[in-house]
C-alpha positions as CSV (number, residue, x, y, z in Angstrom):
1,X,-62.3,-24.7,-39.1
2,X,-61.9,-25.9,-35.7
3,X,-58.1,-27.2,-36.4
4,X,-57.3,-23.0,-37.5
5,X,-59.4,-21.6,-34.7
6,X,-56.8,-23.9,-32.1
7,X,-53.7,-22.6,-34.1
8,X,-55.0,-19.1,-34.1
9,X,-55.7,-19.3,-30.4
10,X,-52.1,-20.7,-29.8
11,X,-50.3,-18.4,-31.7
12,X,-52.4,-15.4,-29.8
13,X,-51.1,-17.2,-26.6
14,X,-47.7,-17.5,-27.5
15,X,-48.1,-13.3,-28.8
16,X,-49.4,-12.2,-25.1
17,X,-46.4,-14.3,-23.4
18,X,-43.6,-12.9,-25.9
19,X,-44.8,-9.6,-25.6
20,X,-45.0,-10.0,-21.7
21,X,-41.5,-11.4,-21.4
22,X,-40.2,-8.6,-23.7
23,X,-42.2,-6.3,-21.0
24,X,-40.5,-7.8,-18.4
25,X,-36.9,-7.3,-19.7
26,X,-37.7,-3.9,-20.4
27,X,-38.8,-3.2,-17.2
28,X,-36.1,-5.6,-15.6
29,X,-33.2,-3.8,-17.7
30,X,-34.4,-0.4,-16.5
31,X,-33.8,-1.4,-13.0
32,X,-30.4,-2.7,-13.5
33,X,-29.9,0.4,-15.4
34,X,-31.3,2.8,-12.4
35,X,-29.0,0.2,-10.2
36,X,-25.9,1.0,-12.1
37,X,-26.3,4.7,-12.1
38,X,-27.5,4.8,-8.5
39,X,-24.2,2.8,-8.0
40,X,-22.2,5.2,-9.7
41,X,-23.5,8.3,-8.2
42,X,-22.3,6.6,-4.9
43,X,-19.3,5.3,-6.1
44,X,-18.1,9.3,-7.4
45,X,-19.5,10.7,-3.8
46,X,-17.2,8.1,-2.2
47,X,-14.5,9.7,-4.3
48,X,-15.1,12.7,-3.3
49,X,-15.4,12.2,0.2
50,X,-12.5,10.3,0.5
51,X,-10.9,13.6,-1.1
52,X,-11.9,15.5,1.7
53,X,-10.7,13.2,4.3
54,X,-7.1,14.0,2.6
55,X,-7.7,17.8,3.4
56,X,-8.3,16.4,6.8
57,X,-5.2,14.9,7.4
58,X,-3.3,17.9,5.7
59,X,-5.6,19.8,8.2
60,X,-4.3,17.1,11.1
61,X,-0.5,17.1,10.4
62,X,-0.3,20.9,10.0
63,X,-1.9,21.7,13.1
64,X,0.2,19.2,15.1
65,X,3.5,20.9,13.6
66,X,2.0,24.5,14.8
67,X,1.8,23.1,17.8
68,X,5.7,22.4,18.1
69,X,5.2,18.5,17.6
70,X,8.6,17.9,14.5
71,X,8.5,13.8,15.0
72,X,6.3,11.3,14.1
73,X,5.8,8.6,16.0
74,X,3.0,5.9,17.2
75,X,1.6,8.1,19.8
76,X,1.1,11.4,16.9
77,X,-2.2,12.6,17.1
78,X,-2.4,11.8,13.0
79,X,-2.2,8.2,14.0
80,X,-5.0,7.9,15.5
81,X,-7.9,6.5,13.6
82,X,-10.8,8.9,12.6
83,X,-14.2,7.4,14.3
84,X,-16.8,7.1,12.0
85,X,-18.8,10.6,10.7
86,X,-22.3,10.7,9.4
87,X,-22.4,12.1,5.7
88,X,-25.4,12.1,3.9
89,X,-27.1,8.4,3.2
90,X,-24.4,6.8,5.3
91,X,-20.9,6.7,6.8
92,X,-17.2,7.7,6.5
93,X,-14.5,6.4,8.4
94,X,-10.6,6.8,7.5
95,X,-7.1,6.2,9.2
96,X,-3.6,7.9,8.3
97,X,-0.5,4.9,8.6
98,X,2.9,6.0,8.3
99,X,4.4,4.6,5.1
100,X,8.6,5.6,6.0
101,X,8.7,3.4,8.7
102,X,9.6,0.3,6.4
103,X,12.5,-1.0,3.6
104,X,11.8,0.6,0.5
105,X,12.3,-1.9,-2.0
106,X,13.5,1.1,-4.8
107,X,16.2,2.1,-2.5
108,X,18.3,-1.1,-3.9
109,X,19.0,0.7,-7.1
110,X,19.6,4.1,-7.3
111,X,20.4,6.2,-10.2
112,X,20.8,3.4,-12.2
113,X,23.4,1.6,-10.0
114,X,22.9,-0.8,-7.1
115,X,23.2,1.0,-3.9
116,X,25.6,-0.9,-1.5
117,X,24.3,0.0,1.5
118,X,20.3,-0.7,0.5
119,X,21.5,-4.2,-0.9
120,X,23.1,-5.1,2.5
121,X,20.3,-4.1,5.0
122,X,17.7,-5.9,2.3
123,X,20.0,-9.1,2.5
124,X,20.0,-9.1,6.0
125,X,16.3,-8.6,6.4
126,X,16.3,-11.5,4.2
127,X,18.4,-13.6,6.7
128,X,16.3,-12.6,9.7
129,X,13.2,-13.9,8.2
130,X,14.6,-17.0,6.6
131,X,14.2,-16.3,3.5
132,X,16.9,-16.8,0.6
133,X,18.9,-13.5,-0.3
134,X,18.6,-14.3,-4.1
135,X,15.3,-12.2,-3.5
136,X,17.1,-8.9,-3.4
137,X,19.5,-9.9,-6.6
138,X,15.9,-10.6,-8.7
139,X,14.2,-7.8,-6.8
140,X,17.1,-5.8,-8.4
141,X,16.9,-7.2,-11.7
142,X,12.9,-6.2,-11.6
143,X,14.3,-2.0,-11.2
144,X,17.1,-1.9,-13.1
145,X,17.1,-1.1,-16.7
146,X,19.6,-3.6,-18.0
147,X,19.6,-7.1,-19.1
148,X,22.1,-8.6,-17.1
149,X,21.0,-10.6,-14.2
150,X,22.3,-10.2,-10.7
151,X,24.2,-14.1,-9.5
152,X,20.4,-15.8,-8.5
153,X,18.5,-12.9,-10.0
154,X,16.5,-13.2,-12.9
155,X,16.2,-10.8,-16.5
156,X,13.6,-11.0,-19.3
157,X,15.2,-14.3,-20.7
158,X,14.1,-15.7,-17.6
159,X,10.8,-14.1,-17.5
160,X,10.0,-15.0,-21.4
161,X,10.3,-18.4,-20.5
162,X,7.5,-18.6,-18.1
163,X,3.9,-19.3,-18.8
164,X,2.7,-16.9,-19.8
165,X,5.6,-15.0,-20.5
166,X,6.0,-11.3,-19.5
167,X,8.9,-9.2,-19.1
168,X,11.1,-7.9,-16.1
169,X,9.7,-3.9,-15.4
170,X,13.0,-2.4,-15.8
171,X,11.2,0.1,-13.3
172,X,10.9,0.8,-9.6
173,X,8.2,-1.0,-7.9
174,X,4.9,0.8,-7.8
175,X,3.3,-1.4,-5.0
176,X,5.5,-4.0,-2.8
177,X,2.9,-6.8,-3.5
178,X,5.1,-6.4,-7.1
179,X,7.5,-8.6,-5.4
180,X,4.9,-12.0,-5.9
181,X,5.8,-11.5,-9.6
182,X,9.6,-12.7,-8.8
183,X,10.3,-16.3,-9.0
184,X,11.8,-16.9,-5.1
185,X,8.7,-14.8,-3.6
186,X,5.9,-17.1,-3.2
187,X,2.4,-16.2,-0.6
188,X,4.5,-17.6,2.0
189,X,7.5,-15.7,1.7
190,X,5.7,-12.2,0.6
191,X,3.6,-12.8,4.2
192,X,6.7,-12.7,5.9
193,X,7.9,-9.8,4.2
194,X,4.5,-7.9,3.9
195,X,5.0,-5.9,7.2
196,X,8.7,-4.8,6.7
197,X,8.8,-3.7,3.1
198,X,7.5,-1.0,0.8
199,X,7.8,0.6,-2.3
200,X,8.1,4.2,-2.3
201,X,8.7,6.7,-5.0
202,X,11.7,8.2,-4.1
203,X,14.4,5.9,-3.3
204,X,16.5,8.1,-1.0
205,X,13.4,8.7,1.3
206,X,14.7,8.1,5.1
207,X,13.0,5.4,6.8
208,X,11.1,6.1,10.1
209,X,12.7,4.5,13.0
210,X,9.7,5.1,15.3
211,X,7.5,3.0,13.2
212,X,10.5,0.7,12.2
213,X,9.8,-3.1,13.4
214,X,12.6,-4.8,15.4
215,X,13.4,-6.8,12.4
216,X,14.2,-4.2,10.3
217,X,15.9,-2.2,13.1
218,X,18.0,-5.4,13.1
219,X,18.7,-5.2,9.4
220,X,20.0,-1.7,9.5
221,X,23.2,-2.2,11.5
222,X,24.7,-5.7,12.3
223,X,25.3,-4.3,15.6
224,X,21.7,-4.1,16.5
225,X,20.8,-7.2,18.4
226,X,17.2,-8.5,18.7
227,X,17.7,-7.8,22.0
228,X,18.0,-4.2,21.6
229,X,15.6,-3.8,18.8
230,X,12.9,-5.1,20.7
231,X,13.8,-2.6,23.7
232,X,13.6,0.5,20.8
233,X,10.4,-0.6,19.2
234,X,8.7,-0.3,22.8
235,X,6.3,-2.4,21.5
236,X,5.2,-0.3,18.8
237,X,4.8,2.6,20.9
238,X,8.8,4.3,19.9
239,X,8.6,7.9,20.2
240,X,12.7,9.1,19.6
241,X,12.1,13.0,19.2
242,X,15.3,12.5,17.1
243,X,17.7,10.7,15.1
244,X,20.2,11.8,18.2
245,X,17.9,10.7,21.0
246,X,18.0,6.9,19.1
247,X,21.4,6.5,18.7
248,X,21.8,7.6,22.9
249,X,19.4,4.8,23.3
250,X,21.2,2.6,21.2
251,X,24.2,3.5,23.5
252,X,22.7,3.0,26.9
253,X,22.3,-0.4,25.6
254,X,26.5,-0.8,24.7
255,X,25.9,-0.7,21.2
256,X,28.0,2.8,20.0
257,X,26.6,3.9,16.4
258,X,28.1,7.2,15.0
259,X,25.2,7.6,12.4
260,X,22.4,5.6,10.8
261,X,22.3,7.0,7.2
262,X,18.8,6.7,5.5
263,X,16.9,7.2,8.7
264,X,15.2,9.9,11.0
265,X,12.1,10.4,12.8
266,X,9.7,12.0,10.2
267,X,6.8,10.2,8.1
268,X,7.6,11.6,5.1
269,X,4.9,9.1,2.8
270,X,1.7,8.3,4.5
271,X,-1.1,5.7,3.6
272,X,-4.6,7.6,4.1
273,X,-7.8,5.0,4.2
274,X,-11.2,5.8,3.5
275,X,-14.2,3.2,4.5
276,X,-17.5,4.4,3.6
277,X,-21.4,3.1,3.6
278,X,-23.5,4.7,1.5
279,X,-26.9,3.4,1.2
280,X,-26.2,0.0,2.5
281,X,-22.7,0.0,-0.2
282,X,-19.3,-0.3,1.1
283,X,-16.7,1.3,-0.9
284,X,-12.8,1.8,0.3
285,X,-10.1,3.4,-1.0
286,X,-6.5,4.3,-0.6
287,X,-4.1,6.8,-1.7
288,X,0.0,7.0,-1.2
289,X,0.6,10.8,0.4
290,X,3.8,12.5,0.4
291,X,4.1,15.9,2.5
292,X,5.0,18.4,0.0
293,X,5.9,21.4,2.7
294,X,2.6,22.3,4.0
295,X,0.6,20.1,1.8
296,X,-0.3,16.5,1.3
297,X,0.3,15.2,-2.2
298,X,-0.9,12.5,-3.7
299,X,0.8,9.7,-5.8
300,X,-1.9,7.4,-6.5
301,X,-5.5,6.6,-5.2
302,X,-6.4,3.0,-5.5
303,X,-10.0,2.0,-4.3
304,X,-9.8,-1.1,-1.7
305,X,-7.3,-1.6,1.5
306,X,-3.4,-1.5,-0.2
């Protein structure tokens, strides 16, 4: 009897401490459930929030134009960072940058044909930074919608080949980090070319010579010496009320330009940033704005820093 009475008692023991882990994951898995939602909740305030810090920066930029301000420069009110706001169980902070005052990689093919003048600047760019100019033949080959690769450029046949294998996008570039996908860009050379390109949806959008960097000032007209780049950029604090007042400056320096096509002095695109805390979380996102007459309008909304 006293051999069943031991098994009894173990299998009572072994009972109590499966039913107390089963307890436990229960009350374990109700947590991470409360944990998740909780999450979420703050996840779709953030969302919201960093909604409304769009409407505040429509709010910004139309109030500066009432005010008589048409350029957009370093020194625009818009420019300067938002400090951070209390909201309820935490914090919001957000910035506007100017997104016009860069290359946009989309302007190198335009309705369905390479555009000269894009393709030129780009290489040039290229030159100034040291890197090979094969990168604008396969960053052409990545938009256009044929299967013919540029000289140095690179199609699907290419791309197939590679492991794994994927296809050219036959597409404009969504984001400029797109460029990593093409076989000359490596984390080297996309570091280098990180602060002087973009990819914007509209490839005819002018780019902002007040937020321009020397290099690409450079890159837009071969008679643009580094020289007089650096004098324009002002170290990063260019304010040319207009495409006029840059060319006089350009002048006063000997260098005689008639125009600068694909330029001005407006921000038409616009990254907005949103940092928040909420109970101890961070969350960021970004969107790409493009002033749409009065209004801001968004093109995509990405969470993190783009």
């Amino acid at each position: 009897m006293r051999p069943r009475r031991g098994i009894a008692l173990l299998v009572a023991i072994l009972a109590v401490a499966l039913a107390s882990l089963m307890l436990a994951g229960i009350l374990t898995g109700g947590e991470d459930a409360r944990a998740r939602l909780a999450h979420a909740l703050r996840a779709e305030q953030a969302w919201h929030l960093a909604l409304g810090l769009e409407r505040w920066a429509e709010l910004s930029m139309a109030r500066e134009r009432d005010d008589g301000r048409d350029h957009d420069s370093p020194l625009s009110p818009w420019f300067q960072p938002l400090p951070g706001l209390p909201v309820p169980g935490g914090e919001i902070a957000g910035r506007l940058f100017d997104a016009s005052g860069c290359f946009n990689l989309n302007a190198l093919v335009q309705g369905g044909q390479v555009d000269g003048l894009a393709r030129a600047r780009f290489e040039r760019l290229l030159d100034l930074l040291g890197l090979p100019r094969v990168i604008a033949a396969q960053a052409i080959d990545w938009i256009d919608p044929d299967q013919v690769p540029e000289v140095g450029g690179a199609e699907d046949l290419y791309y197939l080949g590679m492991n794994p294998p994927r296809r050219a996008a036959n597409q404009p570039f969504v984001l400029a980090s797109e460029l990593q996908l093409l076989p000359s860009v490596d984390e080297a050379a996309y570091a280098r070319l990180r602060p002087h390109v973009c990819a914007l949806p509209d490839p005819a959008a002018p780019i902002n010579l007040n937020f321009a960097t020397p290099e690409l000032l450079m890159a837009l007209d071969p008679a643009i010496d580094r020289a007089a780049a650096e004098a324009l950029h002002r170290e990063g604090r260019a304010d040319y009320a207009s495409l006029e007042d840059f060319l006089r400056a350009l002048a006063e320096r000997g260098i005689s330009l008639l125009a600068l096509p694909g330029t001005s002095v407006e921000s038409r695109f616009l990254l907005a940033q949103a940092e928040l805390r909420l109970d101890g979380i961070p969350f960021a996102w970004t969107a790409l704005l493009e002033r749409d007459g009065a209004r801001l309008r968004a093109h995509w909304r990405l969470p993190g820093r783009r």
